[in-house]
C-alpha positions in Angstrom: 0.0 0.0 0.0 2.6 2.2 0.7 3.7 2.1 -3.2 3.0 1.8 -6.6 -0.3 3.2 -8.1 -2.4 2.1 -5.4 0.0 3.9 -2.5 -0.5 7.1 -5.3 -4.3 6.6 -5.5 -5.0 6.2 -2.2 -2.7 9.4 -1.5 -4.5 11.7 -4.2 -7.6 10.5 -2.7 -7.1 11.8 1.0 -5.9 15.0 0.0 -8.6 15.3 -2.1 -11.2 14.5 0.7 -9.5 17.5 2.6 -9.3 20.0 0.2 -5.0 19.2 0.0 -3.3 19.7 -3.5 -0.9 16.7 -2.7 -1.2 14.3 -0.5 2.5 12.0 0.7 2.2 8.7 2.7 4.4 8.3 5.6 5.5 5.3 8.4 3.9 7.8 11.0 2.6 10.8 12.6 5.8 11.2 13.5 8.2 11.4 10.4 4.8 13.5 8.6 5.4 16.2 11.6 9.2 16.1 11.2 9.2 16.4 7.1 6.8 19.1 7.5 8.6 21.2 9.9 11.8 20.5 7.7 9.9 21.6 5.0 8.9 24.6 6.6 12.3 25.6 7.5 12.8 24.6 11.4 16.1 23.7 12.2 18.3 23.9 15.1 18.0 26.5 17.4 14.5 27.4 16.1 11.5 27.5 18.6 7.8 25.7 17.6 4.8 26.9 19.6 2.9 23.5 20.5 -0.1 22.4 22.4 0.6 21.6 26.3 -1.6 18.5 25.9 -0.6 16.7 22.8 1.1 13.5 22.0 4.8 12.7 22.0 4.4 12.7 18.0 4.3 16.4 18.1 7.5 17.3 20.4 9.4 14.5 19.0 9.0 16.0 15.8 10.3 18.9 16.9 13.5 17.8 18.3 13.9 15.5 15.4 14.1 18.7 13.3 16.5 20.4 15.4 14.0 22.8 17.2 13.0 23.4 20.8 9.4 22.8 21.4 7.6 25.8 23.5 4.8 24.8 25.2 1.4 27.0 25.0 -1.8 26.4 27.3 -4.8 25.2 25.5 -8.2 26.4 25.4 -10.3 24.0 27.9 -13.7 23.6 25.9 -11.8 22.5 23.3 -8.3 21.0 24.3 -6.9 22.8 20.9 -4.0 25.2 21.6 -5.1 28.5 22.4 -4.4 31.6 20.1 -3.8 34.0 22.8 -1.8 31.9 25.0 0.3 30.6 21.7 0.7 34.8 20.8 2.1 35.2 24.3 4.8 32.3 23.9 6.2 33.4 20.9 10.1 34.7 21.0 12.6 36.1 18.5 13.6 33.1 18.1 10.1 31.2 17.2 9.5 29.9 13.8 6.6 27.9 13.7 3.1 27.0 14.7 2.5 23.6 15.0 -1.6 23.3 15.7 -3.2 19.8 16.6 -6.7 19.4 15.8 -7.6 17.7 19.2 -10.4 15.0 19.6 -12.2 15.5 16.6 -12.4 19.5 17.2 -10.9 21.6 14.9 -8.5 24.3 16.2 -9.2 28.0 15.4 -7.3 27.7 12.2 -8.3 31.1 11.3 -7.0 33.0 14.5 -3.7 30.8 14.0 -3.0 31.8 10.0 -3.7 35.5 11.1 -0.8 35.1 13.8 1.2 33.2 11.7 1.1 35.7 8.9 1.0 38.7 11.2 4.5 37.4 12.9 5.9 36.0 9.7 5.8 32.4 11.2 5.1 29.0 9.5 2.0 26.8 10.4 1.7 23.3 10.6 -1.5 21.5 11.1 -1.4 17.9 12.4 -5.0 16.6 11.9 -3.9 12.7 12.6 -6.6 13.2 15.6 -9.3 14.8 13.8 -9.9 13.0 10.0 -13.4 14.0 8.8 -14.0 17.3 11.3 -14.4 20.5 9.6 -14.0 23.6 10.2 -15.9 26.6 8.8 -16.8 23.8 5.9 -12.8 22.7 4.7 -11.7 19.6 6.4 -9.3 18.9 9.3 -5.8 18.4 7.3 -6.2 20.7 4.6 -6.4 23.5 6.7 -3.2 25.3 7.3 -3.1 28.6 4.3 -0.3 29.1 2.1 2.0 30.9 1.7 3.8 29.3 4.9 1.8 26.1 5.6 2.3 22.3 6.1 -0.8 20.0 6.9 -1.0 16.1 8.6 -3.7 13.9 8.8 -3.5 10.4 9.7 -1.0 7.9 10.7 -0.1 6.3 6.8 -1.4 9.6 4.8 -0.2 13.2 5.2 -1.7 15.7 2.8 -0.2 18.8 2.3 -1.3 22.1 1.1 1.2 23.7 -0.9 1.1 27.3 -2.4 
């Protein structure tokens, strides 16, 4: 499954449920988190605002990519990272959001791409907990805007939106 033309079909099809352009299967949560922060230009020394409740996927990531993972508090109706708290924990030296669409709840994806593009960050999205929520009618995983976005869903597929 994880290639040939039915790893490719299967692929094109998730990203096409979630509104994706591409869509790249992965081992893990994990190594779809790490590519996309590598993608989105973390490296060492670089900060990534994350959840305070979230899985090891997401720090792990982090450090795999050579950041430092800052930890924001989270909203508690919805167990998403909050915006405001996630504004307050951001440094000189941050250079990425990484937002987890918790439980089946979407985070506030548009509070987080107006940060993003008002501080000149990247935004990830990792909807691996949240395949088939929506928010504001586009699905969980195909959330995170260009220009400065990477999106996960899933633990085999990984859409993500490119510019």
């Amino acid at each position: 499954m994880s290639q040939g033309p039915r790893g490719i079909d299967f692929e094109d099809a998730v990203a096409g449920y979630v509104g994706a352009r591409f869509g790249v299967a992965t081992n893990a949560c994990t190594s779809a988190l790490h590519l996309s922060l590598l993608l989105s230009g973390v490296g060492p020394g670089d900060e990534v605002i994350v959840p305070s409740s979230t899985c090891m996927a997401t720090t792990n990531a982090v450090h795999h990519a050579g950041g430092r993972p800052v930890f924001a508090e989270i909203d508690a109706r919805t167990y998403n990272l909050d915006p405001l708290a996630a504004a307050e924990a951001i440094t000189p030296r941050t250079r990425a959001l990484l937002v987890v669409d918790q439980i089946g709840l979407a985070a506030d994806m548009d509070a987080f791409s107006r940060l993003a593009g008002e501080r000149g960050l990247k935004l990830v999205e990792d909807g691996a907990c949240s395949l088939g929520a929506t928010y504001k009618g586009r699905r969980v995983g195909g959330l995170a805007l260009p220009p400065a976005s990477a999106s996960t869903l899933g633990r085999r597929l990984q859409p993500a939106k490119a510019a």
